[in-house]
Backbone atoms as SQL, in Angstrom:
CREATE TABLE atoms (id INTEGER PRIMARY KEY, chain TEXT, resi INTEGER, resn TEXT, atom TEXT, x REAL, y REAL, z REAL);
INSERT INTO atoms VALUES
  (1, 'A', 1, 'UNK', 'N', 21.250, -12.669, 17.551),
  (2, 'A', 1, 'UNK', 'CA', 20.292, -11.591, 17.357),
  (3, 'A', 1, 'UNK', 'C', 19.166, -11.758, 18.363),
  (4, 'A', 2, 'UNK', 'N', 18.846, -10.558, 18.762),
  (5, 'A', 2, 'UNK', 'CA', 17.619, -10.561, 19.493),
  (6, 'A', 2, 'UNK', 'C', 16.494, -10.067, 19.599),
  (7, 'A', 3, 'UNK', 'N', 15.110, -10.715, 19.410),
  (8, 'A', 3, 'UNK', 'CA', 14.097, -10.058, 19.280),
  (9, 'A', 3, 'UNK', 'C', 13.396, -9.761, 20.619),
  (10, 'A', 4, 'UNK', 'N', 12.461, -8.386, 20.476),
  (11, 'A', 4, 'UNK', 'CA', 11.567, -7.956, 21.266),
  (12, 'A', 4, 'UNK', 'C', 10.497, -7.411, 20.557),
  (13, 'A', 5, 'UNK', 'N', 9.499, -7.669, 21.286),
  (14, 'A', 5, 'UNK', 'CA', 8.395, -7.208, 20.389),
  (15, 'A', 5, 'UNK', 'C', 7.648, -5.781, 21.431),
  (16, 'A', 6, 'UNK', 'N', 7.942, -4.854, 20.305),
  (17, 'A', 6, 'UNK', 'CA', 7.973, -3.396, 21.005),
  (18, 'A', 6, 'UNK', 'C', 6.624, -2.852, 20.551),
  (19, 'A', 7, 'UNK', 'N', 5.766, -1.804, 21.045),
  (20, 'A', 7, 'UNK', 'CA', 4.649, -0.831, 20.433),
  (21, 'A', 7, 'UNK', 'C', 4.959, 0.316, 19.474),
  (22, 'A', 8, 'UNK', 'N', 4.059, 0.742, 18.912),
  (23, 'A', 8, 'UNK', 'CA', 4.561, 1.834, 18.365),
  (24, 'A', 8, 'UNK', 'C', 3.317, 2.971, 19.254),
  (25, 'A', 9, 'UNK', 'N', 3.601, 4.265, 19.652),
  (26, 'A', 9, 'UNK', 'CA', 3.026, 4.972, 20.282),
  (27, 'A', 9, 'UNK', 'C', 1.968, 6.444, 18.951),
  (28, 'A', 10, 'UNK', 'N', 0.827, 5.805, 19.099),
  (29, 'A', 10, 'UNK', 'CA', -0.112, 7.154, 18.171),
  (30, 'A', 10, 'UNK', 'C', -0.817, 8.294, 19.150),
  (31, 'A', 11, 'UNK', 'N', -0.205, 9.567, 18.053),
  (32, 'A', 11, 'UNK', 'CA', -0.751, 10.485, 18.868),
  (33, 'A', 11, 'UNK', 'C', -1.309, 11.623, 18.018),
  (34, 'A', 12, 'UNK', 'N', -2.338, 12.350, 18.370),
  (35, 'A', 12, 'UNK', 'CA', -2.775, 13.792, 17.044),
  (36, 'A', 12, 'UNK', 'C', -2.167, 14.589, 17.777),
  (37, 'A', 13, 'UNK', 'N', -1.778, 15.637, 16.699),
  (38, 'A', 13, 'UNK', 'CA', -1.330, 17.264, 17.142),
  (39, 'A', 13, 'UNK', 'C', -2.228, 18.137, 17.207),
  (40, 'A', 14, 'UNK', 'N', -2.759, 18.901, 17.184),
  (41, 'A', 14, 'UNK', 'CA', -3.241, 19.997, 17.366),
  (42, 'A', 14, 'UNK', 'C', -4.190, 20.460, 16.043),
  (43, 'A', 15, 'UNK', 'N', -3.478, 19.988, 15.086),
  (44, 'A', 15, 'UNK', 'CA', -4.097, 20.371, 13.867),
  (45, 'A', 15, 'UNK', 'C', -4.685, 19.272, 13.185),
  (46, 'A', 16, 'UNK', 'N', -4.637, 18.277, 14.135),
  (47, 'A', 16, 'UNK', 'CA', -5.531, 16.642, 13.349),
  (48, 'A', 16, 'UNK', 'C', -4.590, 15.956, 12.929),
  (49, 'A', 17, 'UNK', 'N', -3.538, 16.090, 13.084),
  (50, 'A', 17, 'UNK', 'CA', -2.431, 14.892, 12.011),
  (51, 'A', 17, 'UNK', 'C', -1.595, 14.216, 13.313),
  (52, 'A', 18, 'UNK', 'N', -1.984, 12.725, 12.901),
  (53, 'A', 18, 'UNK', 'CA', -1.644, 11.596, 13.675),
  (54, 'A', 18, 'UNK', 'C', 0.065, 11.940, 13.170),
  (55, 'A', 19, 'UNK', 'N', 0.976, 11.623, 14.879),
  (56, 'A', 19, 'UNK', 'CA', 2.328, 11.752, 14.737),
  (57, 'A', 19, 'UNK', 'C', 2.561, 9.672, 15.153),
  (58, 'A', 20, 'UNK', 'N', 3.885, 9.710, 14.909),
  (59, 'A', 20, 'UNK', 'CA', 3.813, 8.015, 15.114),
  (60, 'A', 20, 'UNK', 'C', 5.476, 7.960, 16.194),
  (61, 'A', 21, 'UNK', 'N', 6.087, 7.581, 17.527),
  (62, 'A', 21, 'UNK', 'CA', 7.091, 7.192, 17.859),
  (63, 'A', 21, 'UNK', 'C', 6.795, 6.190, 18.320),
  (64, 'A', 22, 'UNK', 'N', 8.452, 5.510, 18.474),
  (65, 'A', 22, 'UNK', 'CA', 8.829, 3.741, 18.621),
  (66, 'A', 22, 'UNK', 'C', 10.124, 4.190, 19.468),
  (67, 'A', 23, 'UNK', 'N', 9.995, 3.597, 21.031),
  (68, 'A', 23, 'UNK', 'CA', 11.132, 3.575, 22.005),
  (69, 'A', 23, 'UNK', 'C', 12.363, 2.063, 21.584),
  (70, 'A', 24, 'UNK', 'N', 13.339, 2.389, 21.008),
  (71, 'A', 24, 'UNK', 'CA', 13.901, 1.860, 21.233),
  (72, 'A', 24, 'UNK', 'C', 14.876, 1.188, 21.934),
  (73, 'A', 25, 'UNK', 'N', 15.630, -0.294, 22.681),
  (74, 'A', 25, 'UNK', 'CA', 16.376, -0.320, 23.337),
  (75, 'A', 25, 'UNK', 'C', 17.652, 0.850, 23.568),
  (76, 'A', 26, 'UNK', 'N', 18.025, 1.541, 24.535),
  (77, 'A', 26, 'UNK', 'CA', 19.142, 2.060, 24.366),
  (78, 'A', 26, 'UNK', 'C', 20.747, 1.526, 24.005),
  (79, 'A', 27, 'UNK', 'N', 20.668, 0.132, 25.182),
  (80, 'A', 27, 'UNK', 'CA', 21.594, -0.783, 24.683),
  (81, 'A', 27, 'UNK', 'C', 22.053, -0.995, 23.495),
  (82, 'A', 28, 'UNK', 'N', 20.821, -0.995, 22.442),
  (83, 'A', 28, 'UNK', 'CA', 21.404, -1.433, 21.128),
  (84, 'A', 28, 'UNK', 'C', 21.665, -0.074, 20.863),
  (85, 'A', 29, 'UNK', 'N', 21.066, 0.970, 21.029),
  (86, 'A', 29, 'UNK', 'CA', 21.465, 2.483, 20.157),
  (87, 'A', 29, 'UNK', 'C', 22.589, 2.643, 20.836),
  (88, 'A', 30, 'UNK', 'N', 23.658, 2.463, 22.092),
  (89, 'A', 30, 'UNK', 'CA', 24.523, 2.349, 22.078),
  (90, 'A', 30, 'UNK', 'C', 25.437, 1.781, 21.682),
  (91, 'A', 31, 'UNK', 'N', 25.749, -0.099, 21.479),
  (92, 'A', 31, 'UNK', 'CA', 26.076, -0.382, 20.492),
  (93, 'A', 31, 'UNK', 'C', 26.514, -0.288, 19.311),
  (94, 'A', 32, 'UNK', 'N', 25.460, 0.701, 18.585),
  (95, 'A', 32, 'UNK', 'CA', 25.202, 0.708, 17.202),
  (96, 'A', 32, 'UNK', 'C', 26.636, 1.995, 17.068),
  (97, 'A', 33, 'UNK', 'N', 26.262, 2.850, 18.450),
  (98, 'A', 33, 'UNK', 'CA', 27.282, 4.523, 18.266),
  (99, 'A', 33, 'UNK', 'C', 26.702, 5.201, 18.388),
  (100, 'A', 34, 'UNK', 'N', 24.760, 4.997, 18.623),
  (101, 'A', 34, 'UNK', 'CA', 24.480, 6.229, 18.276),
  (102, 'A', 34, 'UNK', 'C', 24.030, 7.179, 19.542),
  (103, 'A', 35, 'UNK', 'N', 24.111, 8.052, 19.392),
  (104, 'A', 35, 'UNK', 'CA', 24.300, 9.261, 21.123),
  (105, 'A', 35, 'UNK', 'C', 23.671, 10.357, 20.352),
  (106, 'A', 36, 'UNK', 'N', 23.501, 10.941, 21.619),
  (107, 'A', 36, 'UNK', 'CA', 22.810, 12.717, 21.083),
  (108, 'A', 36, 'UNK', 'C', 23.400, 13.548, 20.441),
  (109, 'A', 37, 'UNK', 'N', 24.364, 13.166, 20.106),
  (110, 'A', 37, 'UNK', 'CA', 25.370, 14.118, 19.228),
  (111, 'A', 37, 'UNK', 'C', 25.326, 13.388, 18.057),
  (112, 'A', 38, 'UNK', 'N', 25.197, 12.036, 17.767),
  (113, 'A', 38, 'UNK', 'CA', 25.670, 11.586, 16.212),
  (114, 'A', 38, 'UNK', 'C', 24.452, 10.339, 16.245),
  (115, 'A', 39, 'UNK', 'N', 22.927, 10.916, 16.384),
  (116, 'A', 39, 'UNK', 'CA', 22.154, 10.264, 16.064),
  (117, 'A', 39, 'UNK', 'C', 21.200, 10.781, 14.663),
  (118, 'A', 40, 'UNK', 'N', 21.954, 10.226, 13.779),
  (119, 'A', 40, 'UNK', 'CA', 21.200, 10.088, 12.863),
  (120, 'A', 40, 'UNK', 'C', 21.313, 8.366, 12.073),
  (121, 'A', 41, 'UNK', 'N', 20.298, 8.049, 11.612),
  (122, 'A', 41, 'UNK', 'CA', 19.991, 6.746, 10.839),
  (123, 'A', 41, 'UNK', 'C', 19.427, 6.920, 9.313),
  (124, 'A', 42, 'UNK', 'N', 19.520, 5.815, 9.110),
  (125, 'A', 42, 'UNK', 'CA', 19.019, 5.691, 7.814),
  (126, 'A', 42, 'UNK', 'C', 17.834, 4.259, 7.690),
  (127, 'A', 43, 'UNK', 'N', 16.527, 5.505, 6.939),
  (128, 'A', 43, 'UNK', 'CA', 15.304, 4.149, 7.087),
  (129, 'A', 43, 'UNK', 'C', 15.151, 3.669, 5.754),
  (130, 'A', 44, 'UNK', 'N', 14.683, 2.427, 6.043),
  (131, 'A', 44, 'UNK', 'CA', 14.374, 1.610, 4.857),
  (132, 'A', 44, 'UNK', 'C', 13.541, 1.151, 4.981),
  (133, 'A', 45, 'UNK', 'N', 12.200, 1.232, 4.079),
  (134, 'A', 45, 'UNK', 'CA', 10.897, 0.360, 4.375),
  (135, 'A', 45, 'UNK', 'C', 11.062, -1.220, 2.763),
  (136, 'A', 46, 'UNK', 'N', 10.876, -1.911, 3.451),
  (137, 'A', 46, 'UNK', 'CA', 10.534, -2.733, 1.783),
  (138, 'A', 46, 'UNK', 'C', 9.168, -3.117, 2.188),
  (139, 'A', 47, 'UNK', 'N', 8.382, -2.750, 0.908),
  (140, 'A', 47, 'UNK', 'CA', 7.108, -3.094, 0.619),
  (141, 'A', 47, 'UNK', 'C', 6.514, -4.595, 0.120),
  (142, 'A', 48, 'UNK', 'N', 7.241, -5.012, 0.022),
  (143, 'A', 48, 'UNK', 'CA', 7.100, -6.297, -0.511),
  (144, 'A', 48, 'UNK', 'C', 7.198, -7.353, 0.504),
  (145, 'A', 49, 'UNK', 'N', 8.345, -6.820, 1.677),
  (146, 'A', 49, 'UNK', 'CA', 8.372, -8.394, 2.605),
  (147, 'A', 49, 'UNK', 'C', 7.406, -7.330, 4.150),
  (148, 'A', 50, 'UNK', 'N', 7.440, -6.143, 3.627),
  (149, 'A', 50, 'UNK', 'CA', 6.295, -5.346, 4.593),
  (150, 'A', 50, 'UNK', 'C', 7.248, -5.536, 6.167),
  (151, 'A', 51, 'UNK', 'N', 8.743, -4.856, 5.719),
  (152, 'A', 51, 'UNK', 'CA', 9.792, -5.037, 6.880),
  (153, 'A', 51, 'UNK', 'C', 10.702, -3.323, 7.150),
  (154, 'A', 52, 'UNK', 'N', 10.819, -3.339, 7.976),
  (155, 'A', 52, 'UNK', 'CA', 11.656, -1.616, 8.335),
  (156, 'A', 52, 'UNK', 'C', 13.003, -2.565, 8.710),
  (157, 'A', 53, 'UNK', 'N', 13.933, -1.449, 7.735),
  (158, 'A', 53, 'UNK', 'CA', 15.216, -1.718, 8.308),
  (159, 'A', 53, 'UNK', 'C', 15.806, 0.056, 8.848),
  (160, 'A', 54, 'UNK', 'N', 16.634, -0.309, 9.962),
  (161, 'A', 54, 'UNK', 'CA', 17.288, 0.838, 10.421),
  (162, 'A', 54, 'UNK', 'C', 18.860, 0.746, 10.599),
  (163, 'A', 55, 'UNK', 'N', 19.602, 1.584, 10.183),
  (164, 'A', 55, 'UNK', 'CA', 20.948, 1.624, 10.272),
  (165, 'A', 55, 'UNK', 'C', 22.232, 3.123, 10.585),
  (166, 'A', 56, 'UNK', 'N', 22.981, 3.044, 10.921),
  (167, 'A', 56, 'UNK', 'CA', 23.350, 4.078, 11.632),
  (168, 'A', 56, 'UNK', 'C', 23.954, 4.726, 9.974),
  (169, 'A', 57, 'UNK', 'N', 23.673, 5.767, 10.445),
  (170, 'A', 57, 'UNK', 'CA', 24.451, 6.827, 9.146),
  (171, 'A', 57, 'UNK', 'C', 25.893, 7.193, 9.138),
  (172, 'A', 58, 'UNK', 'N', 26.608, 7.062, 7.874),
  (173, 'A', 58, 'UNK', 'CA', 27.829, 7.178, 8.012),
  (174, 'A', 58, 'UNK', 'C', 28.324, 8.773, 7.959);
């Protein structure tokens, strides 16, 4: 497994509401399967160990 320690990018819209994106490696989103046609995931936050998990959707 490999870690990188990535940013997350903050930005307001127009109407005051902070939006939030995170660039991920492509390598791994290739890997994983996922492409512009069959990118969807599934998020998981746990509150308790205060960790995001991400996984490709079946």
């Amino acid at each position: 497994m490999e870690e990188r320690k990535l940013k997350i990018l903050f930005s307001k819209s127009g109407s005051g509401s902070t939006n939030t994106r995170i660039s991920l490696p492509i390598k791994d989103l290739k890997d994983m399967g996922i492409t512009p046609k069959n990118r969807e995931i599934i998020y998981e936050y746990n509150e308790e160990k205060k960790e995001i998990k991400l996984k490709k959707s079946k």
